[in-house]
N, C-alpha and C positions, 0 to 999 in steps of 0.2 A: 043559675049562677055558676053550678061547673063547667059549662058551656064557655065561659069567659077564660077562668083559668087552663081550660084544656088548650081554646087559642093561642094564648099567650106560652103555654108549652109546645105546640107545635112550631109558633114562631121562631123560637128559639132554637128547637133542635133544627129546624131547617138553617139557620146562619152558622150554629155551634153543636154539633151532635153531641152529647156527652152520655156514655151508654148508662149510669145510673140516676139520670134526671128521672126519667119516667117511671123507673121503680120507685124513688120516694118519693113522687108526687101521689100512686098507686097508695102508698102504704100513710100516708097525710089523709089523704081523701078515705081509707077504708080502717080510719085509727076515732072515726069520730067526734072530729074537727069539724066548725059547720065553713061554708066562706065566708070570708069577712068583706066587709067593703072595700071595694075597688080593688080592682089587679093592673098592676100595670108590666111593662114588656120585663121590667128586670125583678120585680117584687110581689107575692101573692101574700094576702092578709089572711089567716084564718082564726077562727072562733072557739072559744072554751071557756064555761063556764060563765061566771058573774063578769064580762067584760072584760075577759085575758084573751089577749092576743098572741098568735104565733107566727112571727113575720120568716116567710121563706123566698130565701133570692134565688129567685129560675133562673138567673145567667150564670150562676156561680152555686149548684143546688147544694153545696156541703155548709152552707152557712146558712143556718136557722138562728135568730131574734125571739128571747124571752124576755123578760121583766128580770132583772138582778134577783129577786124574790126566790126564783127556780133555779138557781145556780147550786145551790148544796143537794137539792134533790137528784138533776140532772147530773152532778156530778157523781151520786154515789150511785147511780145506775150506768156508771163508768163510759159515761159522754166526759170531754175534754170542751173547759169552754175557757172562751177568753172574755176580757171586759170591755165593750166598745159604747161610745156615749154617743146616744142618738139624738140631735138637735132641732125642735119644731123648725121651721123655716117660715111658717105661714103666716 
């Protein structure tokens, strides 16, 4: 499965080089995250716990997706987060 998202990192730095994409994808993958289903060119899904997700956007890597839930935790480990509401489409 890392095999998917390493593509889809290399895709990217080849259109967009951004020199700290590859370090926090390094630090994602060696924080004990499993992959989650499906990756696609601009979003990588990964795995935690009882069915938590951590959505991280490879075209843009400073923008990681938690659950509202994680907002006080995250934040008093002095990440800065905003609120953004994410809409099924399907």
């Amino acid at each position: 499965m890392w095999t998917n998202f390493e593509a889809r990192l290399d895709e990217n730095e080849q259109e967009r080089p951004i020199p700290l994409r590859r370090a926090l994808f390094d630090v994602l993958r060696g924080s004990g995250l499993r992959p989650g289903e499906g990756v696609t060119k601009k979003m990588a899904s990964f795995e935690f716990g009882a069915g938590e997700r951590l959505l991280w956007e490879v075209q843009n890597p400073a923008n990681i997706f938690l659950d509202v839930k994680w907002r006080d935790l995250v934040e008093a480990n002095g990440f800065t987060t905003s609120r953004v509401t994410v809409r099924d489409h399907s």
